[in-house]
N, C-alpha and C positions, 0 to 999 in steps of 0.2 A: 279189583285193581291189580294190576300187572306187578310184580316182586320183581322191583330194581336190582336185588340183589343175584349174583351171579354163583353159580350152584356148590363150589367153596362153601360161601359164606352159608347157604343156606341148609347144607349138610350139618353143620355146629347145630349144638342144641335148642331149643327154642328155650327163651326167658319167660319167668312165670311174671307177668308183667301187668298187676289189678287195673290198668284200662282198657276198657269197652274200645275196639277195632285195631287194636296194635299187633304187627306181627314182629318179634323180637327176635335174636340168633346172640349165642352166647355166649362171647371167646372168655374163659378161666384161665387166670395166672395166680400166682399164690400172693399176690402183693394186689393185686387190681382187677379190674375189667373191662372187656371192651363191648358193647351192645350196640347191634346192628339192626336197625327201628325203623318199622316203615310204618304211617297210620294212613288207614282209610277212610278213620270219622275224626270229626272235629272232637279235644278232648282240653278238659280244664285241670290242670296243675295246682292243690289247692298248695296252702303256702306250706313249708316244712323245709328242713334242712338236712346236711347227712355230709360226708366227705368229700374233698373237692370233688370238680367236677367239669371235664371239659367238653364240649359238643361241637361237630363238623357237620355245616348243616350241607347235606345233599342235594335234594330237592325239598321244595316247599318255604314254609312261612311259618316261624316260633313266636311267640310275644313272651319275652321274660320279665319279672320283676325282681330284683337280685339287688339285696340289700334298701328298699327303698326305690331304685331306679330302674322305669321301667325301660328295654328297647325293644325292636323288632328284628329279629335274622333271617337273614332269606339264604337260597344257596351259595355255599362260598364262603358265608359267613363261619367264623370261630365265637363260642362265646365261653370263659371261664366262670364256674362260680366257687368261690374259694370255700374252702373246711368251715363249716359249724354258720357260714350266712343262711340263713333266711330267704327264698326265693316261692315264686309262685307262677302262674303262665296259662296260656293257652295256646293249644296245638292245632293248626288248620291241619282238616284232611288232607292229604299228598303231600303231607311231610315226610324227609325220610333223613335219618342223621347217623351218624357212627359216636357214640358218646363214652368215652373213657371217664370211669368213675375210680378213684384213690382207695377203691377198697374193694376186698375178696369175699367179699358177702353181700354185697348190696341186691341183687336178685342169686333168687334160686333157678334150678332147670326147672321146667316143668314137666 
């Protein structure tokens, strides 16, 4: 699969990121982060929670479940999921998102 992302972005670190086909880039601030995500396989989101959480979806197709409610996101789309909800999902191959997370830890470099 071709890396959407432009050689900025893909100079930053890579994120240590426990899903099978994802390539992740890793901007560090000391309050949050920003992860630039592009998958090449299809991947399941099991359920779990962590600090908000917003995602710009790029290219492709997300299924979230976020609080009970499921939707679908395609490119263009914004989805929020607020601090300490409960979400779940599945990731179509050629997905690709920019996703600010509310926290300084949530991935490490690899």
């Amino acid at each position: 699969m071709k890396n959407i992302f432009p050689e900025p972005i893909r100079s930053l670190p890579e994120a240590d990121i426990p899903i099978d086909g994802v390539k992740a880039y890793l901007s560090q601030a000391a309050s949050h982060q920003l992860i630039f995500m592009q998958f090449e396989k299809d991947a399941d989101l099991p359920e779990h929670s962590h600090a908000a959480q917003v995602g710009f979806v790029l290219n492709g197709t997300i299924e979230l479940t976020i609080g009970g409610m499921k939707n679908i996101y395609h490119k263009g789309d914004i989805y929020c999921i607020p601090k300490g909800v409960k979400h779940s999902g599945k990731i179509h191959a050629g997905y690709a998102d920019i996703t600010y997370f509310n926290q300084s830890d949530r991935y490490k470099e690899k």
